[in-house]
C-alpha positions as CSV (number, residue, x, y, z in Angstrom):
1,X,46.3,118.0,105.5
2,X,47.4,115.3,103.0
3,X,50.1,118.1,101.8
4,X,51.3,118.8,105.5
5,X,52.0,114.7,106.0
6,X,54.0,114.4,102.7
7,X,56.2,117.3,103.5
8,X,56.7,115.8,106.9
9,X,57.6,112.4,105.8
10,X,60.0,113.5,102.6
11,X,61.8,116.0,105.6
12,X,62.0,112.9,108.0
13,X,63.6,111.4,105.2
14,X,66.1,113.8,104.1
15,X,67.0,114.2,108.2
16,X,67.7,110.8,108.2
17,X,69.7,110.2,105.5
18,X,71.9,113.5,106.3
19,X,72.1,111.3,110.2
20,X,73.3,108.3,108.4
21,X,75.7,110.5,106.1
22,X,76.7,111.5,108.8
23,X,77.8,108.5,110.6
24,X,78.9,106.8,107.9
25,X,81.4,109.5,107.0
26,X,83.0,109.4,110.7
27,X,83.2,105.8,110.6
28,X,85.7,106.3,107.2
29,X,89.4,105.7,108.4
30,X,91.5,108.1,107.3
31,X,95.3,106.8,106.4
32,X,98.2,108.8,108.0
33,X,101.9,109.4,107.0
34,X,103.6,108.6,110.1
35,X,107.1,109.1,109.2
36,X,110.0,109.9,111.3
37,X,112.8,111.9,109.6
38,X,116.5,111.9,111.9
39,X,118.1,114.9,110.3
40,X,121.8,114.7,111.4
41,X,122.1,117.2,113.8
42,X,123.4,121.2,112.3
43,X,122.2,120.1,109.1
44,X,120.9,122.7,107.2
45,X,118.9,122.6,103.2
46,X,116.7,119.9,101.8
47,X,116.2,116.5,102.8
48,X,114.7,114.0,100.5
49,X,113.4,110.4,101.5
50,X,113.2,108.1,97.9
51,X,111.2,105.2,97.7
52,X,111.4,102.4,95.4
53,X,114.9,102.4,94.5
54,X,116.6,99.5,93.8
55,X,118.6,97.8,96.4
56,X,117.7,99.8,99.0
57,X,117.1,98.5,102.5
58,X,113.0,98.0,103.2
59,X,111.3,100.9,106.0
60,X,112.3,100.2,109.4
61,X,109.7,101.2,112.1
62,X,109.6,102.5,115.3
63,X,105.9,101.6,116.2
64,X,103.9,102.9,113.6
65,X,105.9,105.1,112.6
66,X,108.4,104.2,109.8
67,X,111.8,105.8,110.1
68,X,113.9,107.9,107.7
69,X,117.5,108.2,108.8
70,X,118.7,110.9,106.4
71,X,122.6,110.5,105.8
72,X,125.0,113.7,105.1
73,X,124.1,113.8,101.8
74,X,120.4,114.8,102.1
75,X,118.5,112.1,101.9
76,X,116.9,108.6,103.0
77,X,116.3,106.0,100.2
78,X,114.6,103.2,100.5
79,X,113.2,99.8,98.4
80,X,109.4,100.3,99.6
81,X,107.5,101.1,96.7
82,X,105.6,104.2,97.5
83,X,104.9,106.3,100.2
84,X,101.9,106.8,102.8
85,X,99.7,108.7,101.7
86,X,97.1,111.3,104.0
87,X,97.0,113.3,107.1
88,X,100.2,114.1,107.3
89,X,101.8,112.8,111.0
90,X,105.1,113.1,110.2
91,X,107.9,114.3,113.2
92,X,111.2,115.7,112.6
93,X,114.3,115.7,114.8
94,X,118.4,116.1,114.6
95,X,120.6,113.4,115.7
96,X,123.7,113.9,117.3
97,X,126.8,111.6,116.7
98,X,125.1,110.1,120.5
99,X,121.8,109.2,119.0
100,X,119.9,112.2,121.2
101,X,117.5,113.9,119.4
102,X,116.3,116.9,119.1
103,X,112.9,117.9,118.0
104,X,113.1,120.4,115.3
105,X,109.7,122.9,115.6
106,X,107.6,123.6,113.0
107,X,108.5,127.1,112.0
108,X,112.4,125.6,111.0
109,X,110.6,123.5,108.5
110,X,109.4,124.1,104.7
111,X,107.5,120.9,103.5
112,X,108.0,120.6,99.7
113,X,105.4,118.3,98.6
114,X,105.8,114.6,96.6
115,X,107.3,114.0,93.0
116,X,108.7,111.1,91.0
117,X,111.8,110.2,88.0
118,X,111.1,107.3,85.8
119,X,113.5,106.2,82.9
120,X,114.5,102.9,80.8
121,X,111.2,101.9,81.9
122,X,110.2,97.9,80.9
123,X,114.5,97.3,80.2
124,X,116.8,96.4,83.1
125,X,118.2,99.6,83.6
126,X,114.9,101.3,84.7
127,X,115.0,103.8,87.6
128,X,111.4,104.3,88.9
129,X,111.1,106.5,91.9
130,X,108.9,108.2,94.3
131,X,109.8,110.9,96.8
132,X,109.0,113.8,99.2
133,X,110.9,116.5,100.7
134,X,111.3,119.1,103.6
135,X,113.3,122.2,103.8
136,X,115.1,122.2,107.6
137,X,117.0,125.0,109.3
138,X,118.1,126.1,112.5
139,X,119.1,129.3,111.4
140,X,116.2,130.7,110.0
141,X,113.6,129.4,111.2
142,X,110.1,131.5,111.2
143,X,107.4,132.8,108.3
144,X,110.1,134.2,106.2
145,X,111.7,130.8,105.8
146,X,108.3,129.4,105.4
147,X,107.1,131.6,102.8
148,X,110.8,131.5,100.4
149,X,111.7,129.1,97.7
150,X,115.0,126.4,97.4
151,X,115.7,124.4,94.7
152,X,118.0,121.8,95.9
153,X,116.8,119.0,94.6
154,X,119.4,118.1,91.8
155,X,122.4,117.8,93.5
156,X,120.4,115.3,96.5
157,X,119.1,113.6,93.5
158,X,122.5,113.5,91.8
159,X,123.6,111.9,94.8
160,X,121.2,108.9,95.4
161,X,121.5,107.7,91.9
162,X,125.1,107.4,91.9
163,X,124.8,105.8,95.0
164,X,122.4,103.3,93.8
165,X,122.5,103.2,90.1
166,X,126.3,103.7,88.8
């Protein structure tokens, strides 16, 4: 009997702390992305938004979401030191030369993940940055563009750093 009331209590126990697990887990705050990319409108390869580089503008938001206004070159930069990281929220549109967007689905986009350059670090020439990309098209758009590779990311990188740094 004295057996029975042990087991009882140690499984009262081990239900309560898998409740309280439980709860405490759903009461954790997950962060978000929320990022707004304006593509300009026909554009079609990768887009890149770089943080932390040097004399860039700070994020502009549009509620909580901050806004990345990619120019004709491929990409956003800005002096914000690092991303968001976490569920990723993130909305896509083109621009037209009106400001109308349009949103660009899902399947016309190939997310490529998060990376980062440093050099000269601790001197006054040091570059230091964080970035992200997507793949857009109009004219592909589906699995098969999904599932491919693209390595564009020199020449947009090219670009910001003799825009900012030369």
């Amino acid at each position: 009997m004295m057996a029975a009331i042990k087991r009882s209590a140690a499984t009262l126990k081990l239900l309560l702390l898998s409740v309280v697990m439980f709860v405490v887990s759903g009461c954790v705050q997950q962060s978000s992305t929320n990022d707004i990319y304006l593509i300009p409108e026909g554009y079609e390869g990768t887009v890149y938004a770089f943080y932390n580089v040097k004399n860039a503008p700070p994020l502009a938001y549009e509620g909580e979401y901050a806004l990345h206004i990619i120019n004709d070159k491929g990409y956003f930069a800005t002096s914000a030191p690092d991303m968001e990281y976490g569920l990723v929220t993130d909305k896509y549109y083109y621009v037209d030369k009106n400001g109308q967007r349009t949103e660009i689905p899902g399947s016309c986009l190939r997310i490529n993940g998060t990376g980062g350059y440093s050099t000269n670090i601790g001197t006054p020439d040091e570059i230091n940055v964080h970035y992200t990309g997507v793949e857009v098209t109009h004219s592909k758009c589906g699995p098969a563009f999904q599932d491919s590779e693209t390595d564009e990311q020199n020449e947009v990188f090219n670009h910001m750093l003799q825009d900012y740094y030369q």
